[in-house]
C-alpha positions in Angstrom: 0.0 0.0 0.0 3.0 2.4 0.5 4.5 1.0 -3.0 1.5 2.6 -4.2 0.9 5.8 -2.5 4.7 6.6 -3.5 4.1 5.7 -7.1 1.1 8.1 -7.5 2.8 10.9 -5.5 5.5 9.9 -7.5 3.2 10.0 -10.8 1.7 13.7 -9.5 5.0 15.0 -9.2 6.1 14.2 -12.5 2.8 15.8 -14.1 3.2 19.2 -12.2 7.2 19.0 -12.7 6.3 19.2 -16.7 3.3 21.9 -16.5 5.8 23.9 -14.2 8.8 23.9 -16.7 6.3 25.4 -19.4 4.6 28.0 -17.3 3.7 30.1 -20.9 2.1 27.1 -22.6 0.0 25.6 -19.4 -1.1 29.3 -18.6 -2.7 29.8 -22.0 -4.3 26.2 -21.6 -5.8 27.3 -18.1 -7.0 30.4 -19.7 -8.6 28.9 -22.5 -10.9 26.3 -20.4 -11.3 29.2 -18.0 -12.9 30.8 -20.8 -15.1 28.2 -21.7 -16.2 28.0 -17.8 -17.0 31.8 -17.7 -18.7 31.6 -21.5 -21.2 29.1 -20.3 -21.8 30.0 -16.3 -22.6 34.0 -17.7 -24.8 32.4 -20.8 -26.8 30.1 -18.6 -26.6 32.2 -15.4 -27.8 35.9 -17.6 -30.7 33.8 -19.7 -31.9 31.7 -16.4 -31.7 34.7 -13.9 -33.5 37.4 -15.8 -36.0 34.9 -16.5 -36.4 34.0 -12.8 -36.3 38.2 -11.8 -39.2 38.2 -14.1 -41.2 35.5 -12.4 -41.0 37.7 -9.2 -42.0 40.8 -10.8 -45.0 39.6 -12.2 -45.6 37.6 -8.7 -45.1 41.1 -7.0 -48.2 42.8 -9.1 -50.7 41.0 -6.5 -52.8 39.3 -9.2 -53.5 35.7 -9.0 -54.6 35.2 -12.7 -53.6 36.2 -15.8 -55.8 37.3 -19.3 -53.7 37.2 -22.2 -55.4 36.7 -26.3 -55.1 33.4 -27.5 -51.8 31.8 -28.1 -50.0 34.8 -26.6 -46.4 34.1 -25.1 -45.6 34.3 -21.7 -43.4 36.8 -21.9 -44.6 39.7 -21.9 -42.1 41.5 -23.9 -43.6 40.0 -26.9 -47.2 40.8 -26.6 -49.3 43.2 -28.5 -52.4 45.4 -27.2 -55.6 43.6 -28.7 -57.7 42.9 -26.5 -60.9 44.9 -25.9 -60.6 47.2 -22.8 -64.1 46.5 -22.1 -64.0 42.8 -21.7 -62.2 44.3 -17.9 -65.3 45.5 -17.3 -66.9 42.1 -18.0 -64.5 39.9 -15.5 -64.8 42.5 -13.0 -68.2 41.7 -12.8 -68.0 38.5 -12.4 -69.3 37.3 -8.4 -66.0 35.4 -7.5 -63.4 38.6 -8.8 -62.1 41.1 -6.7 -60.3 43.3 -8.6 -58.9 43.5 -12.6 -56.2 46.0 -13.8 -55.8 46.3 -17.5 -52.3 46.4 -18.8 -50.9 47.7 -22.2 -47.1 46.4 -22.4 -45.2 48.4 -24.6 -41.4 47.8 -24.8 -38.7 50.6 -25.4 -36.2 49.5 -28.1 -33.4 51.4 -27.2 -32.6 48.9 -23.9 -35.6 46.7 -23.9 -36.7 47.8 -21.1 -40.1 46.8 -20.4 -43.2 50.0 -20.1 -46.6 49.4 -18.3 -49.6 51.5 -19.0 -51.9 51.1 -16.6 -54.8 52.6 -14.4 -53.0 53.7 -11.6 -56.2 52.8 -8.9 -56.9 49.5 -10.3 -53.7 48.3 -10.6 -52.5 49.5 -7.2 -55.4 48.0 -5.7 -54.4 44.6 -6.7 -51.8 44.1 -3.9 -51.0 46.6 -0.6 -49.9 49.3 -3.7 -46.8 50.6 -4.7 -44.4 51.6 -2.0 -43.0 55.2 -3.4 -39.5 56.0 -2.2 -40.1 59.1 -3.6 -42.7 61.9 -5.4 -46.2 60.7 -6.0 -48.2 58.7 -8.9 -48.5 60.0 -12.1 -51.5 62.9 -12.5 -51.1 63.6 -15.9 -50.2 62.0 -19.6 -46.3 62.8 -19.5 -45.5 61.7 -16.1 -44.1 58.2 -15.4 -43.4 56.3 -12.3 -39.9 54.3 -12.3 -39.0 51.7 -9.8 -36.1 52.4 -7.8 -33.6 50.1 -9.5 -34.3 51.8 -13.1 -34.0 55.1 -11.2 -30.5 54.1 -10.0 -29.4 52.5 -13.0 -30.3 55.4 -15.0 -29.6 57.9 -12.1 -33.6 59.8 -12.2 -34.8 61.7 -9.7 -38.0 62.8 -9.0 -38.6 65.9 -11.9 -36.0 64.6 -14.2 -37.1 64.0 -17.8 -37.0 60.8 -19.8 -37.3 59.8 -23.1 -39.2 56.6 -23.5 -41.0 55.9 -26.5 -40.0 58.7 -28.5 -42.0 60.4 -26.4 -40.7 62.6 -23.0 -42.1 62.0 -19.6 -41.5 63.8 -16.5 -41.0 60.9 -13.2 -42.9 62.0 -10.8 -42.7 59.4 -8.5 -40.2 56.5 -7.7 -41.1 53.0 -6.2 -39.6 50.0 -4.7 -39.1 47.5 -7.4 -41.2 44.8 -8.2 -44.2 45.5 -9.4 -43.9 43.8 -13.5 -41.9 46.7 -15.4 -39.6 49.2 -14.4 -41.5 52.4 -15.8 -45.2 52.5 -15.4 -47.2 55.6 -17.8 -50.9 56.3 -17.5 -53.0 53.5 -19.8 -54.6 56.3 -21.8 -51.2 57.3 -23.0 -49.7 54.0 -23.5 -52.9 53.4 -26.1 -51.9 56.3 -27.8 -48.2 55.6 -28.1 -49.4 52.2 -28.9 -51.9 53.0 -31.5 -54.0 51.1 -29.6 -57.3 52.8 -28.7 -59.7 51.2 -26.2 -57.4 48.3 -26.1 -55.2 46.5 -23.5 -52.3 43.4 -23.9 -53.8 41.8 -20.5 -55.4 41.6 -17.5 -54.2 41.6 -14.1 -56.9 39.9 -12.1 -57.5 39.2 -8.5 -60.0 36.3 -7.4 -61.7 36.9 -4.2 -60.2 33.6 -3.0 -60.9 30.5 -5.2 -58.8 31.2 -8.3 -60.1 27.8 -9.9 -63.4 29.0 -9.7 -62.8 32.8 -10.9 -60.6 31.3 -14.0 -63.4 29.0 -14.9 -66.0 32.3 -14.7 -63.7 34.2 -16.9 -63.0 31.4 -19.3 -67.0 31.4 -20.1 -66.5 34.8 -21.1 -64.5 33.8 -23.9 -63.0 30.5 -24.2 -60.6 31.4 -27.2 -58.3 34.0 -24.6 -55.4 32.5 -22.6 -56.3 32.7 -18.7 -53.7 31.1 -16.6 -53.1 30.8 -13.0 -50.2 32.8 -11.3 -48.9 29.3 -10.1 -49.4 27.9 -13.7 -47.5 30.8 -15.2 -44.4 30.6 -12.6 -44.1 26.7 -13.6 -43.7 28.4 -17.2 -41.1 30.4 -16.5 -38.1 28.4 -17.5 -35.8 29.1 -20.7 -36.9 26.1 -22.2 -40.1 27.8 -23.0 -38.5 30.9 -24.7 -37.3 29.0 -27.9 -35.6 31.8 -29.3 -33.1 31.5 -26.5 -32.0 27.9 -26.7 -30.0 28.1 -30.0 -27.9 31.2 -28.6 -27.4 29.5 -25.3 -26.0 26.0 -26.8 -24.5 28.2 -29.7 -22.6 30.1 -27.3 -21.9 26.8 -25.1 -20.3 24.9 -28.6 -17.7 27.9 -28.9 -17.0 27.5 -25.1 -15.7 23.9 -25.8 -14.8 24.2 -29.4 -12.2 27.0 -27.5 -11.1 24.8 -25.4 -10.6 21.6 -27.7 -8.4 24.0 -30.1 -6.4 25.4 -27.7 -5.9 22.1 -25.7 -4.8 19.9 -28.9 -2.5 22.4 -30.1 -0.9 22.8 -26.4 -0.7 19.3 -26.1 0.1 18.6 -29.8 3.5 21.2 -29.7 3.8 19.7 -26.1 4.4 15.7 -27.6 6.7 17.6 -30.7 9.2 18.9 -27.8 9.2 15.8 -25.5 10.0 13.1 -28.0 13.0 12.0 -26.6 11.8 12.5 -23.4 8.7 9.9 -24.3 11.6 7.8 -26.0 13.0 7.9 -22.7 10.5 6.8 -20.7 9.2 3.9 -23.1 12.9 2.8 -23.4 12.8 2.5 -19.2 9.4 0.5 -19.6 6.7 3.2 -19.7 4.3 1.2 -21.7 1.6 2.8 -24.4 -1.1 3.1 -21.6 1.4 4.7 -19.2 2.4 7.6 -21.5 -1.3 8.1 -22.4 -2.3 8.2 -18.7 0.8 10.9 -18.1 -0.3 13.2 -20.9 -3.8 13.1 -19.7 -3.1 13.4 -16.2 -1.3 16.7 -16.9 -4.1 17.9 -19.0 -6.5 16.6 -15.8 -4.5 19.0 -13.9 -5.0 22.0 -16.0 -8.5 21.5 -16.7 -8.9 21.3 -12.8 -6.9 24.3 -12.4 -8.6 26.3 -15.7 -12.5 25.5 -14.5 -11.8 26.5 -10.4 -10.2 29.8 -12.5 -12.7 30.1 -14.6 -15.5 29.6 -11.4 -13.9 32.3 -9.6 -14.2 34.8 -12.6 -17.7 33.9 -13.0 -18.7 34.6 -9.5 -15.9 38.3 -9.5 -17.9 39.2 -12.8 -21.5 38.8 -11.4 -20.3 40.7 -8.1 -19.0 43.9 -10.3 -21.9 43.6 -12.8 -24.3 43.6 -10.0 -22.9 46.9 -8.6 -23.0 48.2 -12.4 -26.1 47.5 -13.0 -28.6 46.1 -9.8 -31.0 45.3 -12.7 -29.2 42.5 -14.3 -29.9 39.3 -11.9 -27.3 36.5 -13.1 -28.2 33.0 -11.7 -25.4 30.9 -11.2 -27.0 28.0 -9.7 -24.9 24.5 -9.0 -26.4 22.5 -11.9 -25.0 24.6 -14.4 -21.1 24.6 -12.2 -21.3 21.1 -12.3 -22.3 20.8 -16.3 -19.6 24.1 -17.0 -16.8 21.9 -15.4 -18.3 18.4 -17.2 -18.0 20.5 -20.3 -14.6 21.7 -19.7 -13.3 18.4 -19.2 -15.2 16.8 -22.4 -13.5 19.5 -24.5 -9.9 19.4 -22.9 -9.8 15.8 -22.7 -11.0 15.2 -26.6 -8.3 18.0 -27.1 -5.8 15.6 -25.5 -6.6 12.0 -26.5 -5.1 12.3 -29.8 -1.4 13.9 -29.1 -1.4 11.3 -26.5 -2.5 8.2 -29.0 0.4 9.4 -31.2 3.0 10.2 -28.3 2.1 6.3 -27.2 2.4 5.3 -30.4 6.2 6.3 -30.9 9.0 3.4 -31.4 11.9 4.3 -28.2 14.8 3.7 -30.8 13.1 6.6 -33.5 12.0 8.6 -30.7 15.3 8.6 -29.0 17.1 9.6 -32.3 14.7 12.4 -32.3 16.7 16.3 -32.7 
């Protein structure tokens, strides 16, 4: 058992002895997979966590159900203003509804952020109201409310002017965050910057306790609309229900490892070239095929190890500066996505490696030896 424990320290000294004597070539082969690691943890971690911020916002406006047209997306961003604003009327009057807010969701294309017209009394009245950190609602058509993370993104203070929609508002009031968007405009406007007259992209509704019941009552209204739950829409929130997202994501994750695999091979590829005699050597001492394959590999084990902790750390030093840049930008780094980041890194360094070690196994000692 000590035979053994000295052969693999042994075996461990040997693979850091050769990554040490070529600090240049193992550095740029720990930055490469650290690239990879950072490439897919921000991807994953940007696309997952605003996704996730989103679910809370909408959970934050205080309605339990949801009234979208048919086949609508569930986000948000994408929806248009169709719907009749009278059909709120309708729902409200339903006996088991308590309170309906209709919504026109405009987006502004300069930073995507994400504008709310509304009627400032009903929608408030859907959950304890907006908690202003500053100034008032909005009294007439070119005042807008901002949420307090906007406001410190975008440094506004209460009286400043903002262009949102080609068109220039005056915040009057700033609120905790939370509430759906970031910038809320009276309804009447946001149907006129819309084009959109009399007519709303949803309905924020609140059941006065069985939301079963209430969606069944407004689904008799008009069977053809989408009306969904809050806790059916939150179990929608995941990116693998934004399609247009999926092909950037593993786009983004296939240059990550194609990086990785490039930059390994040729390491490891110039890396056999210089240590022919060296293998020669070792296969002239007895090192046998499988031992110089296991070598090789075990020193590119050791940088992969070293390139993904790297690469983790950046991740997580990133996030922490980003988040001070800009509190609006949630990235979700969760553990499933560390552990498939550092699977990846290793699939890609290790394909990288397996064939300059195949041919560094294959040399004969006596050609190898004679090697200049």
């Amino acid at each position: 058992m000590n035979e053994t424990f000295e052969g693999r320290f042994s075996l461990l000294q040997m693979f850091w002895g050769s990554i040490s004597t070529r600090p240049l070539r193992s550095s740029l082969s720990v930055i490469a997979i650290a690239i990879q690691v950072v490439l897919v943890l921000m991807i994953a971690g940007l696309t997952s966590g605003v996704i996730s911020e989103w679910g809370k916002r909408v959970e934050g406006v205080g309605a339990d159900i949801i009234v979208q047209p048919p086949n609508s997306s569930i986000f948000f961003a994408f929806s248009s203003a169709v719907m009749q604003e009278s059909l709120g009327g309708k729902i409200a009057a339903l006996p088991d509804i308590d309170e309906v807010a209709p919504t026109v969701i405009l987006t502004e294309p300069k930073n995507l952020v994400m504008v709310y017209g509304i009627d400032f009394k009903r929608f408030n009245a859907l959950s304890r109201g907006f908690l202003f950190r500053d100034g008032r609602a909005f009294s007439g058509p070119d005042e807008v409310i901002a949420d307090d993370i906007i406001a410190q993104s975008k440094h506004l203070k209460v009286g400043s002017q903002i262009t949102l929609l080609n068109h220039v508002f005056t915040v009057s009031g700033i609120v905790a965050h939370g509430k759906g968007a970031r910038y809320f405009i009276p309804l009447q406007t946001a149907q006129d910057l819309a084009g959109a007259d009399k007519r709303v992209s949803m309905f924020y509704v609140r059941s006065k306790g069985d939301t079963e019941i209430a969606r069944a009552e407004i689904l008799k209204l008009d069977p053809q609309n989408s009306v969904r739950s809050l806790s059916e829409y939150v179990t929608l929130m995941t990116t693998s229900n934004l399609p247009q997202l999926r092909p950037f994501t593993r786009t983004m994750v296939a240059l990550g490892i194609v990086i990785s695999f490039l930059v390994v091979l040729l390491n490891m590829h110039t890396l056999v070239m210089e240590r022919t005699r060296e293998i020669g050597i070792l296969k002239a001492l007895g090192f046998s095929r499988f031992d110089v394959v296991r070598m090789l590999l075990g020193e590119t084990f050791i940088l992969t190890l070293m390139g993904t902790g790297f690469g983790i750390a950046i991740t997580f030093l990133v996030q922490a500066i980003l988040r001070q840049i800009n509190p609006g930008l949630t990235i979700l780094i969760s553990p499933s996505w560390i552990f498939s980041a550092v699977v990846l890194a290793f699939v890609g360094a290790t394909t990288g490696a397996t064939y300059p070690a195949l041919r560094a196994a294959s040399y004969d000692p006596v050609v190898a030896l004679a090697y200049e």
